[in-house]
N, C-alpha and C positions, 0 to 999 in steps of 0.2 A: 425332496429338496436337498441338494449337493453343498450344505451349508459349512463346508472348507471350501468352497471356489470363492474367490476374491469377487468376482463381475458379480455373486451373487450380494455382497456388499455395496457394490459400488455402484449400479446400474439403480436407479430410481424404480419408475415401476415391476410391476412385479407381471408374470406370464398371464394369469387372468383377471388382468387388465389390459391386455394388448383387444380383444374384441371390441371392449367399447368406443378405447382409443380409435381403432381402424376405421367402426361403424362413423363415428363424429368427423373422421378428416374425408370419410369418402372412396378407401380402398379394399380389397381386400385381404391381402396382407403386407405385411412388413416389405418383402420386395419387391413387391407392386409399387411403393409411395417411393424407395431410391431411386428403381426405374425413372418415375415421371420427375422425379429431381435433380439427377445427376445423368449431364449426355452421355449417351452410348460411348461414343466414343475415347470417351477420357475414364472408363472404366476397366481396374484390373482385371487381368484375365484370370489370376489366380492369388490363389492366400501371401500371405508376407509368410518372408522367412525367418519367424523367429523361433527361439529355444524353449522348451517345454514350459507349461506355465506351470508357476509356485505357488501355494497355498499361503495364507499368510505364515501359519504356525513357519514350514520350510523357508521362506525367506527370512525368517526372524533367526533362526538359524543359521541360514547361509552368510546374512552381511554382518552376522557376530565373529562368523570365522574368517571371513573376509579381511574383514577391519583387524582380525589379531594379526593376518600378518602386513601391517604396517607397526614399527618399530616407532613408537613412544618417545624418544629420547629426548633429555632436557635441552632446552634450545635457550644457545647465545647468541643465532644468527642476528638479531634485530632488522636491520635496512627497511623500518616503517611494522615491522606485525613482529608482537610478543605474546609471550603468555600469560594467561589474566585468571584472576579469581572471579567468576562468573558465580554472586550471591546466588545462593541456591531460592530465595525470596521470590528474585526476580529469575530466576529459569523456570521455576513450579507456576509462579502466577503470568508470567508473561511469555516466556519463550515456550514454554511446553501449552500453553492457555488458548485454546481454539478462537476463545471471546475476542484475544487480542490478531492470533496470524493467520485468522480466517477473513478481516476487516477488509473492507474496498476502500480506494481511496477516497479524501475526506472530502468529495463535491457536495454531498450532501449535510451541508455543519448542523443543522440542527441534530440527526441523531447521531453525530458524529463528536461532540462534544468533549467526550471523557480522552479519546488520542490526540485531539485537536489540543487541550492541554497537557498532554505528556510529549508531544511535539515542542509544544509553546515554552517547555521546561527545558527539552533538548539546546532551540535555539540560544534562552538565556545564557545555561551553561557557556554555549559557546559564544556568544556576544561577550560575559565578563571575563572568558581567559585569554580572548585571542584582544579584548583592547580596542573591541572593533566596535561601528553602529548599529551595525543591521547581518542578520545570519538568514539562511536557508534553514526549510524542513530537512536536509541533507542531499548529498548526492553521491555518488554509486560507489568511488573508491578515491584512496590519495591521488594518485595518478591522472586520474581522469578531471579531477576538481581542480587540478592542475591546470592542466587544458585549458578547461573552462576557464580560468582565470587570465589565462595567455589572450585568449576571445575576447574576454570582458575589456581587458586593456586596449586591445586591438579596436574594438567597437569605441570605445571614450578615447580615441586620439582624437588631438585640437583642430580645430577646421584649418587651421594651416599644416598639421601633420597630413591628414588625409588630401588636401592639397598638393602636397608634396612627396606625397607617397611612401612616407616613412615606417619601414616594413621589419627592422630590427629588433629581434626580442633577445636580449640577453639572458644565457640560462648560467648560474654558479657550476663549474663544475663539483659543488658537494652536492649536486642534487641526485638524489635515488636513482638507480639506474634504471628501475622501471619504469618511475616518472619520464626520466630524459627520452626512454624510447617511445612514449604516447604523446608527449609532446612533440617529437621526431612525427609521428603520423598526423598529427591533426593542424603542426604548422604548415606544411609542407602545399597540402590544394587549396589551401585558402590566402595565399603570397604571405605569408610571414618569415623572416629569412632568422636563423636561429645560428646565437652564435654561443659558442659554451665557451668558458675561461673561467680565469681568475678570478675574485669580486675585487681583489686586491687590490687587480692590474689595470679595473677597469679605465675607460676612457671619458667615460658621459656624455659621447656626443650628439651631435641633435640629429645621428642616423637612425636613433633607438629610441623605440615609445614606450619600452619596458623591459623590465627586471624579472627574474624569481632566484632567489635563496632558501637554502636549507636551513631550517634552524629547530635544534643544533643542526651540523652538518652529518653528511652521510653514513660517518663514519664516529659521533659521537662528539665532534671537535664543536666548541661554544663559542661564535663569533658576535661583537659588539657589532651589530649590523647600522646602529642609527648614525654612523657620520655617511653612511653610503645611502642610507634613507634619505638625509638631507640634500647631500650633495645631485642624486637621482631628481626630487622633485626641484630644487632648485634649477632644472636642467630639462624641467617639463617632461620628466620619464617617469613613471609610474609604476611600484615597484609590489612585487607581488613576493609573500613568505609561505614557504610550506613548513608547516610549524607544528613541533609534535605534543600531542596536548595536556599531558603529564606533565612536562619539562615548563609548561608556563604556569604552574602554579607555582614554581619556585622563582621563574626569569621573567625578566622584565617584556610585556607582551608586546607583539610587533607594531599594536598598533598605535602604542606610548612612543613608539620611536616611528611613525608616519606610514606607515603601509597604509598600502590602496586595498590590499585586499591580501585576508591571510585564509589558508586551507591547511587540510590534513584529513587524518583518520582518527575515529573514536574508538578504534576498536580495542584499544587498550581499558577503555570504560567498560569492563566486564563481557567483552564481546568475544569466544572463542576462536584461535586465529585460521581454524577449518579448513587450513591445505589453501588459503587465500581470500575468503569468503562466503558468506555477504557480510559487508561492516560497511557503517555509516561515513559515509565521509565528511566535512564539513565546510562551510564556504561560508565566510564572514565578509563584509566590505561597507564600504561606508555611504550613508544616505544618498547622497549623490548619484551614485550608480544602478539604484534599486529598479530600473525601468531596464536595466540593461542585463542584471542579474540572474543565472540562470537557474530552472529547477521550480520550487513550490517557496512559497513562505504563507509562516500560519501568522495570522492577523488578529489585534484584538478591535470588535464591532459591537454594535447594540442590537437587540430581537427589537420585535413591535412594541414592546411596552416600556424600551429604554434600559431594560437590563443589559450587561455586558453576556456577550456572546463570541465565540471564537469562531474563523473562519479561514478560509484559504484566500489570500489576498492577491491584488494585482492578475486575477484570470484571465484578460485578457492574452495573455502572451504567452498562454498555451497555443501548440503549435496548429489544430486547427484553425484557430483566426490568422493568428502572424504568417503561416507556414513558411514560405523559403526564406520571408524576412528575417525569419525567428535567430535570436542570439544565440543557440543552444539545442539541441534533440534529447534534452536530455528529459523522457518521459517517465521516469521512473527515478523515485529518491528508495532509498534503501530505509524506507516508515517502523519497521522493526525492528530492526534494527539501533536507529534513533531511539524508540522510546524504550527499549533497556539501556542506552547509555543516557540518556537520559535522568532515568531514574537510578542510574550507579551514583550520580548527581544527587540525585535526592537526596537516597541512603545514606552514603557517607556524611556531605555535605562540606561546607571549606575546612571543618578542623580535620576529618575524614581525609580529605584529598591529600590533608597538607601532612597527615600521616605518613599515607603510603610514597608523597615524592620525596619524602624524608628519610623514608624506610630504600628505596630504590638507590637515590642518589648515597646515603649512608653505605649501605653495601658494594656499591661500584669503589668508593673511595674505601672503603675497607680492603677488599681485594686488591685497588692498586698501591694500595703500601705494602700487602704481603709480599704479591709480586715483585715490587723495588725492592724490596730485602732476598730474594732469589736470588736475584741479579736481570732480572726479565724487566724491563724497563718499560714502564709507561709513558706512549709518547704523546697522547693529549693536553697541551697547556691547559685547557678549560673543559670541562666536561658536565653532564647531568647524568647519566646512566652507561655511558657505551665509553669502554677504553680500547686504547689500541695499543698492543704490547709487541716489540720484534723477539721473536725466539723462532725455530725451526720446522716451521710450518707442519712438513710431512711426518717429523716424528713426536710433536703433539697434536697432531691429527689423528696417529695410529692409536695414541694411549685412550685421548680422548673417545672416540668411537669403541672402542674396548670396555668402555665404561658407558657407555650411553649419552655422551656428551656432544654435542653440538655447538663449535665455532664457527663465526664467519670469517675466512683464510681469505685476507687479500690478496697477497702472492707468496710467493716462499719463504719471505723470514717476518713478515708481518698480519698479527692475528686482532680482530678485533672482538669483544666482548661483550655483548650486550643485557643488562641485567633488567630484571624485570620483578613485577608486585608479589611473585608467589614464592621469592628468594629467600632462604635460611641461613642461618649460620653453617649447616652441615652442606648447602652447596655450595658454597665459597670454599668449605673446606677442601672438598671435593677436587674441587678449580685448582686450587691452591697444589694439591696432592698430583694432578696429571701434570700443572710445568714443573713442580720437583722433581719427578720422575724425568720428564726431558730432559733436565738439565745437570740430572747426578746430583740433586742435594736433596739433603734430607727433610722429610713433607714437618711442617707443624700447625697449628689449627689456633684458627680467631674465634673469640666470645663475646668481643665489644665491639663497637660500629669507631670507626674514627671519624670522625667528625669536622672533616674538614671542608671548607668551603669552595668547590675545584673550579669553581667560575669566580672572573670578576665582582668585589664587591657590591659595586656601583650596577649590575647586572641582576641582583637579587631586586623582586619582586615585591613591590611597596606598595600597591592597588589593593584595596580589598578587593572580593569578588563573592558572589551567590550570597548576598544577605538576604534575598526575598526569604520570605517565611518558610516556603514551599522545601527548603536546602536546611533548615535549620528545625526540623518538625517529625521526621518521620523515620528515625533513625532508630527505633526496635522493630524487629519482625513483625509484631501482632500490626503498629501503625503503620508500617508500608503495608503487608496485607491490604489489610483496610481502605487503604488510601487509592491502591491499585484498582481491587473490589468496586471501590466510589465510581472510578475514572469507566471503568470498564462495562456498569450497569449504566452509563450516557448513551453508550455506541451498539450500536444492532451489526452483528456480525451474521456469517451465516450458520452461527450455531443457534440464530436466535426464527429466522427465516427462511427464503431463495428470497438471492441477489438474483435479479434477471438480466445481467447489463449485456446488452448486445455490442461484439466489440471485443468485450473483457472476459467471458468466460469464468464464471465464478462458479469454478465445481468443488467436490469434495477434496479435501485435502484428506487421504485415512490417517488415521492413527498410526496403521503400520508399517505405512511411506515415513510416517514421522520421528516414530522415535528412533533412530538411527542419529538423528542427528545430535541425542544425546551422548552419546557413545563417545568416548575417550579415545578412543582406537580411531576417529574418525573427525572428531572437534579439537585436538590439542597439538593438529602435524601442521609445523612449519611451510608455506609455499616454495621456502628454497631451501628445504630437508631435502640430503643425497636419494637419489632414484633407488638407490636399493633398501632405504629406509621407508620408500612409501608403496611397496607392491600392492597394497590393495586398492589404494586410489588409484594407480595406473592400470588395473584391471577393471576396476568400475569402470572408469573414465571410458577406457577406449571400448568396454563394451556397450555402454549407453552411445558412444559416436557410430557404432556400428547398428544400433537397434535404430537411430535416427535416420545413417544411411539406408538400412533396407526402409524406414516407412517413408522417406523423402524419393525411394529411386537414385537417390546420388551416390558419389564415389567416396566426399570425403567430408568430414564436417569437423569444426573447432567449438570448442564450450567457451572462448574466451569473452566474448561479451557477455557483460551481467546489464544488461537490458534491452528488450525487444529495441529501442530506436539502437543504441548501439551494434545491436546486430544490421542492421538496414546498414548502417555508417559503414560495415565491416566488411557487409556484401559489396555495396558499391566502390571501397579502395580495393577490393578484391579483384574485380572487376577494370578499376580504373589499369589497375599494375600488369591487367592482361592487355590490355590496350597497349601501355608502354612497351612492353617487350615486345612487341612486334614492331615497333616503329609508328606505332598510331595514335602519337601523342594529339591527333587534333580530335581525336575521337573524345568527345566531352559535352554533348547532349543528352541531357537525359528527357526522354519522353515520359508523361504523369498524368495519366486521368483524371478531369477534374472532380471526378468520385473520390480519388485517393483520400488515404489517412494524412492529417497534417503532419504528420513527422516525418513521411518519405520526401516531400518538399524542403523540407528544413534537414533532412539529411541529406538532400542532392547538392545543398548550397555549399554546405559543409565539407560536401566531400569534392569544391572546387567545379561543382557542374554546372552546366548551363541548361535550365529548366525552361522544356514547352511543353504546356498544361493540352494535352486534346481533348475536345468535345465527348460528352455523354448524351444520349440519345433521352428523349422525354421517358422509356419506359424505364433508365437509367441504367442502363448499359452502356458500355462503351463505342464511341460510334467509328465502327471497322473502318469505315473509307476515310474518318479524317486521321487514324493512324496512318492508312496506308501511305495519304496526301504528305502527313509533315515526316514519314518514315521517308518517302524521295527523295523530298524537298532538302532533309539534312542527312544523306545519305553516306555520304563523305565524312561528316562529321557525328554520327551517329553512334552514341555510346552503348544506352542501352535503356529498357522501359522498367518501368516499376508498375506491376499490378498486384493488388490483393484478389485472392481466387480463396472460393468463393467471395462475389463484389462486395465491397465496404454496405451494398443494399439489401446482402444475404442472397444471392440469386448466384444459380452456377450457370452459366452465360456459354453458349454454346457454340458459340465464335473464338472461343479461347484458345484451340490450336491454330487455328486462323491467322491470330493477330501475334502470335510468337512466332510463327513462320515468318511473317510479313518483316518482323525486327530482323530476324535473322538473313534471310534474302538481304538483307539491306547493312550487314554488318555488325550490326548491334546485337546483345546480349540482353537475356531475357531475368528481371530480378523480379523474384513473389513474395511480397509480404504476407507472412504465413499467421499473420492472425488470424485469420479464420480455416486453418489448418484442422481444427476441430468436428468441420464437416469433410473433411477429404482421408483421413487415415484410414488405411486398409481398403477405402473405395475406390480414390485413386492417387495423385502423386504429383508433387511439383513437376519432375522429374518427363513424367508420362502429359503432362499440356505444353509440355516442351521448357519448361525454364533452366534456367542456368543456375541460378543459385536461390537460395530462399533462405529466410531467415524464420524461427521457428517461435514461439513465446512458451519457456517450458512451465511461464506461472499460469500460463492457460494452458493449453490443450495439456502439457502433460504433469499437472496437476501441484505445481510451484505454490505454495499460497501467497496471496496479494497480502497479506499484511500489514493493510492499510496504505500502501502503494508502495512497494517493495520490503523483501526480496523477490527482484525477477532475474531470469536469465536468458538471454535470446543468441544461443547457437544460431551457426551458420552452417548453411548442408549446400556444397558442391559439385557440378560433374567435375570428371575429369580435366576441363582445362584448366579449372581454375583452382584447384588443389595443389598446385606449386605455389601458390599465392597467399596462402590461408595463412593469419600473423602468426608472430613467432612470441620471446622473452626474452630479455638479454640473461638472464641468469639459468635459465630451463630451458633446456632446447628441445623446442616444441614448433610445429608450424612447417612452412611446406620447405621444399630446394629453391625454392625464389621470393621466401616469407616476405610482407609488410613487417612494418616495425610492431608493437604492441597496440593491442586495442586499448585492454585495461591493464592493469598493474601485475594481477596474478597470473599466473601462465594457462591457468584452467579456470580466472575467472571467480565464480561464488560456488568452489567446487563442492562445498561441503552439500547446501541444497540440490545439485544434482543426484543424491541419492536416493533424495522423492522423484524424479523422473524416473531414475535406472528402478527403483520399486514398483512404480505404477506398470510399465510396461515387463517385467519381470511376471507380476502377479496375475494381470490381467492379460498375456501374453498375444498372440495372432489374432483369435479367433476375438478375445474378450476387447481387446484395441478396437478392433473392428466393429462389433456391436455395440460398441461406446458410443460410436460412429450416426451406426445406426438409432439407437436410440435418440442422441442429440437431433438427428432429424425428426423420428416421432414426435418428440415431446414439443417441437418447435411446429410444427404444423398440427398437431393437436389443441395449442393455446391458439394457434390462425383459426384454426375452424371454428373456435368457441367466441371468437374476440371480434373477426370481421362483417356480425352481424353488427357492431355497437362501433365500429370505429375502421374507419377506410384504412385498410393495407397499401402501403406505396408501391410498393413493387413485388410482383412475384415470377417464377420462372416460366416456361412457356408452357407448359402444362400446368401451372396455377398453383405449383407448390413453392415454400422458401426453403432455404437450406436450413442451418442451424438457428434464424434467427431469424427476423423482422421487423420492418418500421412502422410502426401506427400513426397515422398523418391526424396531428390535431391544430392545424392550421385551421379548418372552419370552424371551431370554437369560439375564435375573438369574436363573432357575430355576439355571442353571450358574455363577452367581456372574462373571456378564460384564457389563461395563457397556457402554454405546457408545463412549468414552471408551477402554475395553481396544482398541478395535476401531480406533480412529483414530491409537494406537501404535501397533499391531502393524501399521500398511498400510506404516509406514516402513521396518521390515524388508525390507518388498516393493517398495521406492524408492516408494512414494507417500505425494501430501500428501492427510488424507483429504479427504471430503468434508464438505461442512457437518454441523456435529455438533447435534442438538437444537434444530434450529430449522426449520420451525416449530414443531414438536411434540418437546418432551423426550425422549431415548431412539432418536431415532432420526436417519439420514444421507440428507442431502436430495443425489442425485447430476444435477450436469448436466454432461455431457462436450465443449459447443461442435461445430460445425459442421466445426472444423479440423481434430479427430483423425481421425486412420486409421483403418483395420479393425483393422491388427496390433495399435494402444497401447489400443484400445476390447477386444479380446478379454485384451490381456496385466492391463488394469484386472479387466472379469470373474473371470478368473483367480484374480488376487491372493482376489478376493474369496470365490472360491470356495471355495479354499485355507482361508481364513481362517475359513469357515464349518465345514468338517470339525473344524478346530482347537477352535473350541465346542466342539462335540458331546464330543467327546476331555477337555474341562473338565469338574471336578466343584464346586459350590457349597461343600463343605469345604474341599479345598487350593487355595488362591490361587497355589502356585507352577508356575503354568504358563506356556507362550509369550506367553499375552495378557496375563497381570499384569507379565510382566517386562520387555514390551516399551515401549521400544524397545532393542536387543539394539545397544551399541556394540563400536568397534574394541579396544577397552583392557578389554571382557572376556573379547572371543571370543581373545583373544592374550592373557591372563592365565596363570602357570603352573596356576595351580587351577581348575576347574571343576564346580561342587557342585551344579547343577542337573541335575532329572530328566529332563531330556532334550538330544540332542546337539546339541553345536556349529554343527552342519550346518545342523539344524533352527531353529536361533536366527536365523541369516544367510541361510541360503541355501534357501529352506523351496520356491523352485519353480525350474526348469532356468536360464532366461533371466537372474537374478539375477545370475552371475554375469559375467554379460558386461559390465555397467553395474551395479556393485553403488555405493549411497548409503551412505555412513554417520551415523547421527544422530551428532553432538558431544555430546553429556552423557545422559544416562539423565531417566528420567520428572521430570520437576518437581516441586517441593514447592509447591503451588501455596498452601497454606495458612499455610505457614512465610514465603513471601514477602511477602501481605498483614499480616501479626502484625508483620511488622521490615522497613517498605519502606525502603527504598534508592533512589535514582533517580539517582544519579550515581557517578560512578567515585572509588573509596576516593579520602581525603585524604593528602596526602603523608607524612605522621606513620606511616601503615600502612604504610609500605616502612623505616622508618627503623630 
């Protein structure tokens, strides 16, 4: 046993257990069952070209030396990311904590419980600083919440705006420059016409259905925004604040002075600013809009027995129901995010918060009175953290960097300074010491904060905020422990079981993918730190884009998107821009199987397309001739198609150079939604079924953790044409010679998480990528052979095998008065989380069990299952009070004195042997899932309900 090879980690079963495996599916060996899985034809000829594989020990080595040469240096850039004190509390128990960023996201609330309330703590937070009524579980970065919120206003124009086609969004020009460039891409195919100015100068006329403001602005400057609030709604315009969330603990919140809807980032809430990401973004607005709003909100509901119970609300409007309708792609919230800033929230609490914007803004005004005594003049009338001083750019740039110091340089005589929670007196000194130096005066040092107040009186913050108990309770270590511990023994991770979600990919996360991300050399560098300050991330980076291109077949690929749907968003402008430049601006059909995943629809809408859904054939494959028919028929006007390979049914369909030829013949461009990219690495290749571009999910196949529904990251991997296309940054010049504007805010995205992909495929290199491959087949038609005796398989390939995954069709159940639903409670009995419920196809459980599990947790899943299936049988459609209706079966019933149910206790808890050695228990009984939407809730009762 080669116990330094990583695969020997990573890989679930072990070599003798490949026999029984093979004997139970019916092969004889391993490449016998790829053969009858994967056609001939879309089969590499030869291995991937990757570089020697590493050992864990060698790679713990290498990306230590890596990471040293990026240069550390203290950063005043600000423009939205600083540097934070990240409680080592919450990095030991949460961010480093498998229980928390191994989590799936929260469909299933009953054993979901303990994040569903550290989510529900997240939103408060942000519901009492931003002023607002209702918040999101978060979403993926500032920039992009941004967007979002341009949409949401765009969607709530008045039936006379939309009558009248009123298309103006006014942007301030102090908004971020990041922001303005993803705003720039996402206004743009959906008719919004964008116009940047003044706020000063504005006009209010009735050509504009909405606003956004920087607050403060970009550059640190404090505008009294509410006469332009007023004058806005007074004028039926609707005005959106991107607002930074430190600064409103001191200022008065946007939403005291009428905003429609305020955003930002938390990442200032202990979240490291890791080269740009992952950090929570936030998105507050008010009741009214909540039908319209995009992303997850955590809900508060009642179980069966009228306890309060927490849930994900308003489900509907995920993007499989709604699909093109859908307001938003935005499939992925950054859930980890959240719940450490969150719980920075906690820790602290208001007198905590009101500390450190104390300590922040103290320091900024300290410094600018030094500075005014220079002679170096500060030119912000109003400030909370960021000054802006004229002196000699290039020769306090050379001192500054001499010393490890980092400003952000407007232009040549104007520096701005951004000051942030982990500031001393000895860096002010510091500060103070490089423009003395510039300017020929001699340095002297501060010891006292001055104390001045650099904003409008009348602008200080009068609101209390975070009185619930939850903010005011847990501010020693041992109680946060504890309190973390509580939240975290709710939720079933998969350090507890296998997650099977077909779809989603819920493999290992190792340890030694992970801890990198503690690394100081690799969590504390600025997104817009000089190039030569970050050589190891630009050597990560572009070799993880190159490890992607050799396993996608393409030429070129970008990490900018930080989520699988924003990747789909990224490919299709990608795409669209390739159309433009040739002169083919009508080219804007996009063709979508009605197999598709619901977010390729809701991102064709978005990216300005015009969607025709083609037929799938009964064995649910795609049906060839009616591509070919609507590929004629809009031949002229043919963009391009969107298929998932292998199908959203798990089957690798053998028609699929076929119907990429057929697009292409016809003009159109071929896009792969690479979720199910998991059964194709090393076997075969976007690239090689002919597609054009694909977008990849690195929190699934290449081993991102879901963390209770983000961080994820969904690069894009290109041929050659579309690689002049690939976006750019306006501050990082990054992206091709004919870039899109920005996807997301960072230039590389949630770059700091890519160092678990660049690890995973490092460790486990050519040969172990590939039997990952293979194994994820194994172990997926091993659960089919064991399962299709007890439960109809929907679809399988033509030789009778599935790819990575499969549907179990328990549509004839209702005969028994079972739904799929009964079936997804009661597995929690059986300590599992189920598997995907009704998607693709209503009624039934799409199972994929990953490449990582064992024989033992692949048979004890069977098992469970099998179990579960007698259990039907045993149901009659008259009485509903059986195991499956009542499940999920908790501690506080089965220890109740009374027991009035028709069958025993045993049965309820412990219904197969193994249970009880590792027995789960769900926190609260079945959900009211209908009672919750009728009376949403989204934050933690007001203090008044304790009183």
């Amino acid at each position: 046993m080669k116990t330094d090879a990583f695969a020997l980690r990573h890989l679930g079963p072990r070599e003798n257990d490949l026999p029984k495996m093979l004997e139970t599916i019916g092969v004889e060996t391993l490449d016998q069952l790829i053969f009858e899985t994967i056609p001939t034809d879309i089969r590499l000829k030869k291995p991937l070209e990757l570089e020697h594989i590493m050992t864990e020990y060698e790679y713990a080595n290498h990306i230590r030396l890596l990471g040293r040469t990026n240069k550390v240096f203290k950063s005043y850039i600000g423009l939205g990311y600083h540097p934070t004190i990240v409680p080592p509390a919450i990095q030991r128990n949460i961010f480093e904590n498998p229980g928390w960023y191994t989590a799936y996201t929260p469909y299933q609330a009953e054993i979901a419980q303990g994040r569903l309330e550290a989510i529900l703590n997240f939103q408060t937070t942000v519901i009492e600083l931003t002023g607002m009524e209702i918040a999101n579980a978060s979403l993926l970065d500032e920039s992009t919440a941004a967007a979002e919120a341009m949409a949401l206003l765009f969607d709530v124009r008045s039936r006379e705006q939309k009558k009248n086609n009123v298309c103006k969004f006014f942007v301030s020009e102090e908004i971020l420059p990041q922001t303005l460039s993803v705003l720039q891409t996402r206004s743009t195919p959906v008719g919004v016409e964008l116009v940047i100015g003044n706020h000063q100068e504005f006009d209010f006329s009735d050509e504009y259905f909405g606003a956004i403001l920087q607050y403060p602005g970009k550059y640190g400057q404090v505008y009294d925004y509410a006469d332009f609030i007023k004058k806005a709604n007074d004028n039926e315009i609707k005005v959106a604040v991107a607002a930074d969330i430190l600064s409103l603990v001191k200022l008065t919140p946007p939403g005291e002075m009428g905003a429609a809807v305020v955003v930002g980032t938390t990442q200032r809430f202990g979240i490291p600013m890791g080269y740009g990401g992952p950090h929570a973004a936030f998105f507050a607005t008010k009741e009214e809009f909540k039908r319209s709003m995009p992303g997850r909100i955590i809900g508060v509901s009642q179980d069966a027995d009228g306890n309060r119970a927490l849930r994900m609300a308003l489900q509907t409007r995920e993007q499989h129901i709604k699909r093109e309708k859908a307001t938003s792609n935005i499939c992925t919230a950054q859930v980890l995010l959240s719940v450490m800033a969150g719980m920075f929230a906690v820790y602290h609490g208001p007198k905590g918060l009101q500390y450190i914007a104390d300590k922040v803004h103290g320091m900024a005004s300290t410094l600018a009175n030094a500075l005014n005594k220079l002679g170096v003049y500060q030119t912000n009338t109003a400030y909370f953290d960021t000054i802006v001083v004229k002196a000699d750019a290039k020769k306090v740039r050379a001192i500054a960097e001499s010393k490890e110091v980092n400003f952000f340089y407007i232009d040549d005589e104007t520096i701005s300074i951004s000051l942030n929670e982990t500031i001393l007196f000895k860096d002010v000194n510091e500060v103070i010491a490089i423009f003395a130096e510039a300017v020929g005066k001699e340095a002297f040092e501060v010891s006292e904060y001055v104390l001045d107040n650099n904003y409008p009186m009348h602008l200080n913050r009068k609101s209390e905020f975070l009185t619930h108990e939850v903010f005011n309770k847990y501010h020693s270590e041992t109680s946060l422990m504890r309190y973390i511990k509580k939240l975290e023994r709710k939720d079933l991770s998969l350090n507890h079981s296998m997650i099977a979600l077909g779809s989603c990919t819920m493999k290992l996360n190792a340890a030694a993918e992970m801890l990198p991300l503690s690394m100081p050399y690799w969590n504390t560098i600025h997104p817009f730190a000089p190039l030569d300050q970050v050589q190891g991330y630009t050597k990560m980076l572009k070799k993880l884009e190159h490890q992607l291109n050799v396993i996608t077949g393409f030429a070129g690929t970008t990490l900018q998107p930080n989520s699988g749907a924003q990747g789909e968003y990224a490919g299709l402008m990608a795409i669209r821009a390739y159309h433009q430049s040739r002169g083919d601006n009508q080219r804007t059909v996009c063709l979508i199987p009605a197999s598709a995943h619901g977010t390729n629809p809701a991102s064709a809408a978005m990216a300005g397309m015009k969607i025709i859904v083609t037929k799938t054939m009964e064995n649910g494959n795609i049906d060839v001739e009616d591509v070919r028919a609507k590929a004629l028929q809009y031949k002229d006007e043919l963009s391009c198609l969107m298929v998932t390979y292998p199908s959203t049914h798990g089957v690798f369909e053998s028609a699929i150079k076929e119907i990429t030829q057929i697009i292409h013949d016809n003009g159109g461009l071929v896009y792969m939604d690479g979720a199910n990219m998991n059964a194709q690495v090393g076997l075969t290749n976007p690239a090689t079924i002919g597609a054009d571009v694909c977008h990849l999910n690195l929190h699934k196949t290449f081993a991102i953790p879901h963390g209770g529904g983000g961080p994820g990251v969904g690069p894009i991997c290109v041929n050659e044409k579309l690689v002049p296309f690939l976006p750019s940054n306006p501050l990082v010049n990054v992206g091709g010679e004919q870039a899109i504007t920005a996807i997301s805010g960072a230039p590389y995205g949630s770059a700091l998480v890519c160092l678990i992909s660049y690890g995973y495929i490092c460790m486990l290199g050519a040969e172990g990528i590939t039997n990952a491959t293979k194994y994820a087949i194994l172990n997926a038609n091993y659960m089919k052979a064991r399962l299709e005796e007890h439960y109809p398989i929907l679809y399988s390939g033509e030789k009778g095998r599935a790819a990575h995954e499969m549907i179990l069709d328990c549509r004839g159940f209702k005969e028994k008065g079972i739904e799929v639903s009964d079936i997804a409670k009661r597995l929690m009995d059986y300590g599992f989380h189920a598997p995907t419920v009704s998607f693709p196809v209503a009624g039934t459980l799409m199972v994929e069990p990953t490449e990582s599990e064992d024989l033992s947790e692949l048979d004890r899943f069977c098992d469970a299952m099998i179990s579960i299936r007698k259990e039907i049988e045993e149901a009659t459609a008259d009485d509903s009070n059986n195991v499956l209706k009542n499940a999920p079966h908790t501690l506080n019933m089965l220890t109740a004195d009374t027991w009035v149910l028709p069958y025993s206790r045993e049965k309820a808890a412990y219904p197969l042997e193994y249970i009880a050695d590792n027995k789960f228990w769900p926190s609260v009984r079945r959900v009211d899932e209908t009672f919750g939407d009728r009376n949403l809730v989204c934050s933690c009762a007001p203090i008044e309900a304790y009183m």
